[in-house]
C-alpha positions in Angstrom: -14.7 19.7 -35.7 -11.5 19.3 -34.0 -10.6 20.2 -30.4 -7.4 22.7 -29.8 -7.0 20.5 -26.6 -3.0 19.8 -26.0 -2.1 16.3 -26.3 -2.4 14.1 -23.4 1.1 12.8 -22.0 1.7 9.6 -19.6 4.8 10.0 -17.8 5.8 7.2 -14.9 7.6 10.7 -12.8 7.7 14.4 -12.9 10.7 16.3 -12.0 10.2 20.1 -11.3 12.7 22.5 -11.3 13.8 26.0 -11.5 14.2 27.1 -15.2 18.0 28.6 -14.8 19.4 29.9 -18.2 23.4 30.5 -17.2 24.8 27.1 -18.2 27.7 28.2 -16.0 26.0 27.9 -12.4 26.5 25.0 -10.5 22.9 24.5 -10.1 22.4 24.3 -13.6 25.4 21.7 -14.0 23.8 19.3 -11.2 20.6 19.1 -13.1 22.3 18.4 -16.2 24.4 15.7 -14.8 21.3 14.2 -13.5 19.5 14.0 -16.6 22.4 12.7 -18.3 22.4 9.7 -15.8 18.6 9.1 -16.0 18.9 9.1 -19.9 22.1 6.9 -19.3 20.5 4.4 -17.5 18.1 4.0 -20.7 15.1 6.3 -19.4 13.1 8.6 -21.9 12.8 12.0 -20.7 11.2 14.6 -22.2 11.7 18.2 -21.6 8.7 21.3 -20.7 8.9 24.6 -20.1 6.4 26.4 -18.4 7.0 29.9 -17.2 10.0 29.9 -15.0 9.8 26.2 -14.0 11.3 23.6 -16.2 9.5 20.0 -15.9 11.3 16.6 -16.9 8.7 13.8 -17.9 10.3 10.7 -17.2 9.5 7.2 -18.5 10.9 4.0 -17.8 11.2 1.3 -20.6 8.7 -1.4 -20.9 11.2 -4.0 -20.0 11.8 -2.3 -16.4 8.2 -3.2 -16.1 7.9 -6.7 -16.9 11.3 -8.0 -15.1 9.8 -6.9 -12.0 6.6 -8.9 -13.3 8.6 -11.6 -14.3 10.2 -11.5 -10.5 7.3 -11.8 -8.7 5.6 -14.6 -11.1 8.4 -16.9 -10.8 9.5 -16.3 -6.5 9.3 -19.7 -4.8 6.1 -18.3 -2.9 4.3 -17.3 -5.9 4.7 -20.2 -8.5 1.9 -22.1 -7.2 -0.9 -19.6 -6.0 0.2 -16.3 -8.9 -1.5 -16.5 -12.1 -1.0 -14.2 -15.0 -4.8 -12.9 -15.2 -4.3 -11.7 -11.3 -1.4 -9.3 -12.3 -2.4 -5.3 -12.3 -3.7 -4.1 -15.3 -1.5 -1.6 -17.8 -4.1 0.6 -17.4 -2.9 1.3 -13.7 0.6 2.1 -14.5 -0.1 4.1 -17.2 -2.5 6.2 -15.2 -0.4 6.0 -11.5 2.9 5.1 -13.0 5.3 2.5 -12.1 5.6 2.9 -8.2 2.0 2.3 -7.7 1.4 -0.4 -10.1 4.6 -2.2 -8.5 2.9 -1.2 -5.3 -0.6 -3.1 -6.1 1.7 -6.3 -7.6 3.4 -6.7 -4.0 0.7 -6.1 -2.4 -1.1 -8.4 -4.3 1.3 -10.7 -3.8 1.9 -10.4 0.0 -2.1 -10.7 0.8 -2.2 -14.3 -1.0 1.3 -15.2 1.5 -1.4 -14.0 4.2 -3.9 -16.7 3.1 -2.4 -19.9 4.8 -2.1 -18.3 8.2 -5.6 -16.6 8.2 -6.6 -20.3 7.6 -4.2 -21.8 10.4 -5.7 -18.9 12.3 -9.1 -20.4 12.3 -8.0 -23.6 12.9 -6.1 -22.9 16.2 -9.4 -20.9 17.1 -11.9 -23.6 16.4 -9.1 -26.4 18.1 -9.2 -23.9 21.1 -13.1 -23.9 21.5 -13.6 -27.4 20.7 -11.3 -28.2 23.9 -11.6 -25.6 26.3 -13.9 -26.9 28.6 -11.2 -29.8 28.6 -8.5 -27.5 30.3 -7.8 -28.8 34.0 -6.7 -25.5 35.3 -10.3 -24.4 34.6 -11.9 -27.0 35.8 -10.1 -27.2 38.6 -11.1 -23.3 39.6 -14.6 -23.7 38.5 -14.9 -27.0 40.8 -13.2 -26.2 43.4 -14.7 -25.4 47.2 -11.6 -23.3 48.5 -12.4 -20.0 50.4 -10.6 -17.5 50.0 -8.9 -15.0 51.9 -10.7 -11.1 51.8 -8.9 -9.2 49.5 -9.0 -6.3 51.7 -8.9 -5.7 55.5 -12.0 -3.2 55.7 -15.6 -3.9 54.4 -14.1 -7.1 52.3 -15.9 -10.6 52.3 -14.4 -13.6 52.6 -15.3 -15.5 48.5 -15.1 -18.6 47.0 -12.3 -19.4 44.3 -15.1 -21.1 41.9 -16.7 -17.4 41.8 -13.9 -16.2 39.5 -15.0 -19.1 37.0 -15.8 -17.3 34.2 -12.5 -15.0 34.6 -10.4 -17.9 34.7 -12.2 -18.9 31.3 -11.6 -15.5 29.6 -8.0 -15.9 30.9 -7.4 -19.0 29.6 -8.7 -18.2 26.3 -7.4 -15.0 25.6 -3.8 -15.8 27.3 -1.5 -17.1 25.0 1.9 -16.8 26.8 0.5 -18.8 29.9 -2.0 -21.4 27.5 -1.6 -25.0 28.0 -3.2 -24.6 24.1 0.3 -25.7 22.3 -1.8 -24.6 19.1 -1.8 -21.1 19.8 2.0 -21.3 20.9 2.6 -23.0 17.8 0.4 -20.2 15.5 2.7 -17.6 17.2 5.5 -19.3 16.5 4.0 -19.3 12.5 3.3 -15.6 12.3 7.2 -14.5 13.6 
């Protein structure tokens, strides 16, 4: 029992057009030139016609493929971490085409760059905790007996600077510009 299904075709981009018949009009002549360049350049396309619409399958050559493989395999920041297994799978490009697949390679390829600052990251966060009670500045507000001045003229008490303690901890944690933590400077300075 055989299927009258039509043949299944993988194509890596789709051109649409206008289905014009006079080879004289300039619209006509523009497409032309354009499919003679992409067939130039060593691309397969294959011509449909459907209705009043004419669509160009276009497939790129295997070997576009695998230089752009072959790129990302060997970049300086690559050769060590990049193995062969990780790469995305044919399967991918022949169902998304050739964008996508060199989409999930970069991509793939950018998250493992990621890696040694997410660990730096945690590093710089745990070196912040482990000395943050350390910090003078906080001790220094958290000790201290200083009164200070209302902050307004009506209805405002007269506080203590040691009441904004846990403020000044916040602050000092979250602040990175102002930090006397020269690991978070020098994580900012990593991640530019």
């Amino acid at each position: 029992n055989i299927c009258n299904k039509p043949a299944v075709r993988s194509f890596d981009c789709i051109l649409v057009a206008h289905l014009i018949e006079d080879e004289g009009d300039h619209t006509f002549k523009k497409q032309q030139a354009y499919i003679t360049q992409l067939r130039e350049k060593n691309l397969k396309v294959t011509q449909l016609f459907h209705e009043n619409k004419v669509f160009y399958g276009i497939r790129a050559p295997e070997e576009v493929f695998e230089k752009y493989k072959y790129l990302l395999k060997v970049s300086d920041s690559c050769n060590s971490v990049c193995k062969e297994k990780d790469y995305v799978p044919d399967t991918i490009r022949e169902y998304f085409g050739e964008k996508v697949a060199l989409y999930f390679l970069w991509l793939g390829w950018y998250t493992r760059l990621l890696i040694p600052a997410a660990i730096i990251g945690v590093i710089v966060f745990l070196y912040g905790l482990a000395f943050f009670n350390t910090n003078p500045l906080i001790k220094e507000v958290c000790e201290s007996n200083i009164t200070m001045c209302p902050a307004c003229d009506i209805r405002c008490k007269a506080w203590k600077l040691s009441d904004t303690c846990a403020y000044a901890k916040v602050r000092e944690r979250y602040n990175i510009m102002d930090s006397i933590n020269q690991a978070a400077t020098f994580y900012g300075g990593v991640l530019l």
